[in-house]
C-alpha positions in Angstrom: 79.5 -93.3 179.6 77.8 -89.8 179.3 74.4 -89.6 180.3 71.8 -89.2 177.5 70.0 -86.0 176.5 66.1 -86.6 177.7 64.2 -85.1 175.1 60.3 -84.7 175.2 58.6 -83.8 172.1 55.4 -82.1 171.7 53.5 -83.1 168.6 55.5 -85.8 167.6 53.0 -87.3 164.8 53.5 -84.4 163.3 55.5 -83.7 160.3 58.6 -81.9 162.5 58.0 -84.3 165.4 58.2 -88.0 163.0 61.6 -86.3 161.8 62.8 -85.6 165.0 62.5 -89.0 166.2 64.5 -90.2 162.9 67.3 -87.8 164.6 67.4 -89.6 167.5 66.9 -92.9 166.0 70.5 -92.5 164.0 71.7 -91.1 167.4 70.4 -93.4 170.2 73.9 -92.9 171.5 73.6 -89.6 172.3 69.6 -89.1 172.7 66.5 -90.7 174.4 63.1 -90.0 174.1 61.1 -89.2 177.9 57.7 -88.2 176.1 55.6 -87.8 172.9 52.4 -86.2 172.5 50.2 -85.6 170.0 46.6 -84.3 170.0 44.5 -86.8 167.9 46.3 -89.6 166.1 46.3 -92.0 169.0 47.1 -94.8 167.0 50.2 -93.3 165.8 51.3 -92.2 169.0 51.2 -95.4 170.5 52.8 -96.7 167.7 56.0 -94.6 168.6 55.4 -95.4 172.3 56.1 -98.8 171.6 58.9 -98.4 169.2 60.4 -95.4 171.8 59.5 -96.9 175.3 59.3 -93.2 177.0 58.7 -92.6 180.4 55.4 -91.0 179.4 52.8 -90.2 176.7 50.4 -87.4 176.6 47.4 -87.2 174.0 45.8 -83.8 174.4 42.3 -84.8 173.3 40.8 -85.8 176.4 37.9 -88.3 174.3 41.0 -90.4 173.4 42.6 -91.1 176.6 40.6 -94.8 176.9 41.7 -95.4 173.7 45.1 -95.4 174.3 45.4 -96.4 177.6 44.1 -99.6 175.9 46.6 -99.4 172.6 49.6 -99.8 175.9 47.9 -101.8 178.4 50.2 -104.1 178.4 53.4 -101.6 178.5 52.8 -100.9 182.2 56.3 -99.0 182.0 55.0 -95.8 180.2 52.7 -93.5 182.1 49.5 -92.5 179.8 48.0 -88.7 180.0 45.5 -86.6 178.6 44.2 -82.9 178.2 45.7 -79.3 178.0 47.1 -79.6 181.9 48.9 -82.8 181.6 51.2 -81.0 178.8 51.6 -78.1 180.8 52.7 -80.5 183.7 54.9 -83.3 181.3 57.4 -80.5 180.5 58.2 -79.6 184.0 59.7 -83.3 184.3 62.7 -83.1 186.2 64.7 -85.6 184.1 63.8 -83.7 180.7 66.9 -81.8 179.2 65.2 -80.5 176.1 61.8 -79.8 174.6 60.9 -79.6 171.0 57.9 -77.7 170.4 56.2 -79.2 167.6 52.7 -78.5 168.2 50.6 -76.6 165.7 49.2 -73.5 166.2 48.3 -71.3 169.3 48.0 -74.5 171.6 51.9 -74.3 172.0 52.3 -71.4 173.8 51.3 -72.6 176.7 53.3 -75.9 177.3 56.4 -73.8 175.9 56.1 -71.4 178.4 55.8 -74.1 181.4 58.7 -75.5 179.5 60.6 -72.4 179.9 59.7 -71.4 183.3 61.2 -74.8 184.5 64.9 -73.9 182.9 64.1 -76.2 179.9 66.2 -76.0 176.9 63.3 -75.1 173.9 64.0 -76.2 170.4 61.6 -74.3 169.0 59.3 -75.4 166.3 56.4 -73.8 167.0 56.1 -70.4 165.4 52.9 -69.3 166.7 54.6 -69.0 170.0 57.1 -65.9 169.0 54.3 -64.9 166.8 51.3 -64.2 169.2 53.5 -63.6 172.5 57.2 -62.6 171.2 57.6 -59.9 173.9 56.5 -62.4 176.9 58.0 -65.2 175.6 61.6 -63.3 175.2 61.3 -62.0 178.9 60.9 -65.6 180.4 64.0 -67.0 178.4 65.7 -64.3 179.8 64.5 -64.3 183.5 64.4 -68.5 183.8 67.8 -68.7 181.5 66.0 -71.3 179.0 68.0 -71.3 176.1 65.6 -70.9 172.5 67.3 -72.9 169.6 65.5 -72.2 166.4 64.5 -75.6 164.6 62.4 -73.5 161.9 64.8 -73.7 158.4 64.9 -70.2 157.8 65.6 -68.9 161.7 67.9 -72.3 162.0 69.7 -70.4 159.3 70.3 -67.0 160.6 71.2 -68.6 164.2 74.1 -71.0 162.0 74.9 -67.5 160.2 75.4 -65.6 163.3 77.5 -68.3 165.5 80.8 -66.4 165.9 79.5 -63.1 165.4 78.5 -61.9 169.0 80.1 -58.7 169.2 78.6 -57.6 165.7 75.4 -56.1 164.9 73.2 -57.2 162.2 72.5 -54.9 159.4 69.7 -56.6 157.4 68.4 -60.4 157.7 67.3 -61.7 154.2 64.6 -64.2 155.0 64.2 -66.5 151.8 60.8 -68.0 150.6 60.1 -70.8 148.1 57.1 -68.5 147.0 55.0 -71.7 147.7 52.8 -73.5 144.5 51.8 -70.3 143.2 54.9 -68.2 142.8 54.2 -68.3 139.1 50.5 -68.2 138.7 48.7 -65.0 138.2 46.1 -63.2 140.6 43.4 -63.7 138.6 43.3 -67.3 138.9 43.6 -67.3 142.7 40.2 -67.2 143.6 40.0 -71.1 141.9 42.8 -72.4 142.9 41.4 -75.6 145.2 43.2 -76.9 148.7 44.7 -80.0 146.0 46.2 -77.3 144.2 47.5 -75.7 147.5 49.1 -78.6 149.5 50.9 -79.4 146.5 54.7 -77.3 147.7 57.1 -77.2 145.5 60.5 -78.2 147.7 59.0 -78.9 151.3 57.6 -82.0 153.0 55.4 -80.5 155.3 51.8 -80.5 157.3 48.7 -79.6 155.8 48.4 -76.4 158.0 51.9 -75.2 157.6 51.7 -75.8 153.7 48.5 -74.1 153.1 50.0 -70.8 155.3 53.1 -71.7 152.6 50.9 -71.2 150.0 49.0 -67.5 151.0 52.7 -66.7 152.0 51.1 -66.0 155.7 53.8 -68.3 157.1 56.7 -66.1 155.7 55.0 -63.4 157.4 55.2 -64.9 160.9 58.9 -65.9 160.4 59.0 -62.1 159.9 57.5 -61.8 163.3 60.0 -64.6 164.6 63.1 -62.9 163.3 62.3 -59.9 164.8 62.0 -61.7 168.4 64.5 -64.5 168.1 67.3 -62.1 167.0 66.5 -58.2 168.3 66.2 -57.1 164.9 63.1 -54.4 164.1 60.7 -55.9 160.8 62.1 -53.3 158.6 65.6 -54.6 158.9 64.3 -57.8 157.6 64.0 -58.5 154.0 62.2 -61.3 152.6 63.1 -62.7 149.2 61.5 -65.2 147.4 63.7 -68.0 146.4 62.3 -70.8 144.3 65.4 -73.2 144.6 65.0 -73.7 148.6 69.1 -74.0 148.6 69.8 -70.6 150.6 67.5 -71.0 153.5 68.1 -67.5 154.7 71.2 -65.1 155.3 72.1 -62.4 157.5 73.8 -59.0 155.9 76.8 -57.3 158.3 77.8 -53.7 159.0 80.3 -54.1 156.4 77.8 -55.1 153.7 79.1 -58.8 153.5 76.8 -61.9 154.0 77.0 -65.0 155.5 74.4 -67.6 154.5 73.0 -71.2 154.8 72.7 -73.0 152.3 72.0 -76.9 151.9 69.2 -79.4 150.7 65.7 -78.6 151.8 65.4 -81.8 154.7 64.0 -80.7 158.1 66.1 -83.0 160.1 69.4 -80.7 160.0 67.9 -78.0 161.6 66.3 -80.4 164.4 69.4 -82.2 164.9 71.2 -78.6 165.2 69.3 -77.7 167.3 69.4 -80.9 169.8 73.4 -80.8 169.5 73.8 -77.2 169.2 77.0 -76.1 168.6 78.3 -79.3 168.2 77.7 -80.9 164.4 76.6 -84.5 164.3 76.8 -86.6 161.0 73.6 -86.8 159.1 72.5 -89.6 156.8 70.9 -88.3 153.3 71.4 -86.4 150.4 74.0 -84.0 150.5 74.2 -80.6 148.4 75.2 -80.3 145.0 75.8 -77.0 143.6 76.8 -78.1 139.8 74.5 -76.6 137.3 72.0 -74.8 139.9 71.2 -71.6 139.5 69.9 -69.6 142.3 67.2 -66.9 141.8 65.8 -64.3 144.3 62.5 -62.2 143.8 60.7 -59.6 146.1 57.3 -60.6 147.0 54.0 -59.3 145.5 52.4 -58.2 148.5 49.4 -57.6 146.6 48.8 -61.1 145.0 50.2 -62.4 148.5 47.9 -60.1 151.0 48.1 -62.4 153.8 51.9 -61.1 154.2 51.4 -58.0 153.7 48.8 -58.6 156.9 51.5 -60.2 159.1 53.3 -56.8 158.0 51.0 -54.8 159.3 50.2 -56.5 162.5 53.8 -55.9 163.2 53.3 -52.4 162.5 50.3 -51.8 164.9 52.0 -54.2 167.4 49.9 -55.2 170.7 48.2 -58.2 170.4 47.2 -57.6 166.7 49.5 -60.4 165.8 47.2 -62.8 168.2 44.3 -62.0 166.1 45.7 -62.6 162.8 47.2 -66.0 163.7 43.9 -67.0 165.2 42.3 -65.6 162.4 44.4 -67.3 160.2 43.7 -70.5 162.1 40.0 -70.4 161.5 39.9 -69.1 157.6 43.6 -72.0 157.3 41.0 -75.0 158.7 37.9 -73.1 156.8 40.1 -73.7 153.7 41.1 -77.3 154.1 37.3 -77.9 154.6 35.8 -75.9 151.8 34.3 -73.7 153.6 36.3 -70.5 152.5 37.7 -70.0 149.1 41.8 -68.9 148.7 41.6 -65.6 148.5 38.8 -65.1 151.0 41.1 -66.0 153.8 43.2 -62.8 153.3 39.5 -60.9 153.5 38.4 -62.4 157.0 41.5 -62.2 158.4 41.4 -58.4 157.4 38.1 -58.0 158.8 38.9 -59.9 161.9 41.6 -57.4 162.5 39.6 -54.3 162.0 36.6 -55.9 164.9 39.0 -57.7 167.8 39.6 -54.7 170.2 43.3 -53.6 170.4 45.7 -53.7 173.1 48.9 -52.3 173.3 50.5 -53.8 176.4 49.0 -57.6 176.2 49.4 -60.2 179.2 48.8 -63.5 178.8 45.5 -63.8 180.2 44.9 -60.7 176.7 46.5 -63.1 174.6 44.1 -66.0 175.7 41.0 -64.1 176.2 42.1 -62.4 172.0 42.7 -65.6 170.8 39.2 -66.9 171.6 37.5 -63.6 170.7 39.3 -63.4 167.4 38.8 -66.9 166.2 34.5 -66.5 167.2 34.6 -63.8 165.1 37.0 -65.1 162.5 34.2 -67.9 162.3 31.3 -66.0 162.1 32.3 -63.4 159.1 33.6 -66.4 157.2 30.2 -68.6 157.8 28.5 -65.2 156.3 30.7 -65.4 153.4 
């Protein structure tokens, strides 16, 4: 019988992370789960410890470690840990195969580079990873040989477009956007629009912080970033078109001007399972595309209603660490929106202003990209509290 894939997931309460475990719930046969994490929802993440039985659980929260060591007291079988060290430490596990980085936000990078640097095969969720340290992340792969499998819809889709195409280079990747819950509303009622208003997307299932950055089209702006590291491709060969149907989830243009795309129903759990079984294809239970009688539409972006892309834009332009300071600025103005505290179109404001005051590096290390991240988000919080 062939040995199952260990697979440890970081942020499984998540939105990416409860799908994932769906994935290899229909494919027990092939998958098993060696730890979960999450980094406040204890009471979910016992809940999947008890339904998964993994070799360990990490909550990175340190204030609720009693709490569930207590939820599993009596499941002496699965090892309980908590803080920023023990994930650093969980995805070194020797008997780990892959790791799914599901975490939100700039926490990932670290775990996903101790992933890495122990040979571990990343299915990579996490876009802030690529986004802040792209250039660091790209030379680890390389020098520990830890393949990257993109689990993001649009990047899952250029990888899918490209398998077969080795030898030939990519002329122009067309990155496709729903255009979020605001595609159709004009500027001028932006600055009411409310976080309701916001979390309400169109076509996607997703978490509250990847929706809202759905919604100021910043997210689309670091899959920009992505591209551009997962694939080799420079940002101005990368094209981002704003597709309200969600059925082409991105494409990839060749020398010869012909295009190969990916197209299929918006459900996160193909490009996860893809990923795991990659480049094998696994049957998937669900809905299954029908093209009768859709019509599919494609738009360029408004970079001035959407500023927040046209920031990601231009932190790509200046390069550095600029990128680190607008996703921690985006961080801070993301969780200031979600708690009233900024209005819509202020965010696109701090994170401006935050760019313009965090010094600039050109050659970052990771000890910049820490020590940036921390000095953008202080000040990220102070210009907004003045606001």
């Amino acid at each position: 019988m062939e040995k199952k894939q260990q697979i440890c997931i970081l942020g499984s309460t998540g939105s990416i992370g409860t799908q994932a475990l769906e994935v290899i719930e229909e494919h027990s046969d092939l998958y098993e789960v060696y730890c979960l994490t999450a980094n406040n929802r204890v009471e979910e993440l016992a809940a999947q410890a008890r339904k998964f039985q993994p070799a360990a659980v990490v909550i990175a929260n340190e204030q609720h470690y009693a709490t569930l060591q207590s939820l599993l007291s009596d499941m002496p079988d699965i090892k309980v840990y908590a803080g920023a060290r023990a994930l650093d430490e969980i995805v070194e596990a020797g008997p780990i195969d892959m790791v799914l980085t599901a975490m939100v936000g700039f926490a990932g990078l670290s775990p996903t580079i101790h992933a890495i640097k122990a040979g571990k095969k990343i299915c990579l969720a996490n876009k802030e990873t690529l986004v802040v340290a792209g250039e660091l992340i790209c030379e680890l792969a390389t020098r520990y040989h830890a393949p990257i499998i993109p689990v993001d819809s649009e990047h899952s889709a250029i990888f899918q477009s490209l398998v077969g195409e080795d030898c030939n280079e990519i002329a122009k990747i067309l990155l496709t956007a729903s255009g979020g819950p605001f595609r159709t509303l004009p500027m001028s009622q932006l600055a009411h629009v409310t976080k309701s208003d916001a979390l309400k997307h169109p076509t996607w299932d997703m978490g509250a912080k990847i929706t809202i950055d759905s919604a100021t089209m910043m997210n689309k702006g670091f899959e920009v970033i992505e591209a551009k590291w997962l694939f080799g491709v420079p940002a101005e060969r990368i094209q981002v078109l704003v597709h309200p149907q969600s059925i082409v989830h991105s494409a990839v243009e060749f020398a010869d001007g012909s295009v190969k795309a990916q197209l299929g129903v918006p459900d996160m759990r193909l490009p996860i399972q893809y990923a795991f079984s990659f480049p094998q294809r696994l049957s998937l239970g669900g809905q299954r595309l029908n093209l009768y009688g859709k019509s599919l539409e494609f738009y360029e972006p408004d970079l001035e209603k959407f500023r927040c892309l046209a920031l990601a834009f231009e932190s790509i332009h200046r390069g550095g660490n600029m990128p680190c300071i607008v996703n921690a600025a985006n961080e801070v103005v993301n969780r200031g929106f979600l708690h009233d505290e900024c209005g819509f179109l202020q965010m696109g404001d701090i994170i401006w202003e935050t760019m313009n005051r965090v010094p600039w590096e050109a050659h970052p290390s990771y000890e910049t990209y820490v020590a940036t991240d921390k000095e953008a988000r202080r000040i990220a919080a102070e210009i907004m509290q003045s606001k």
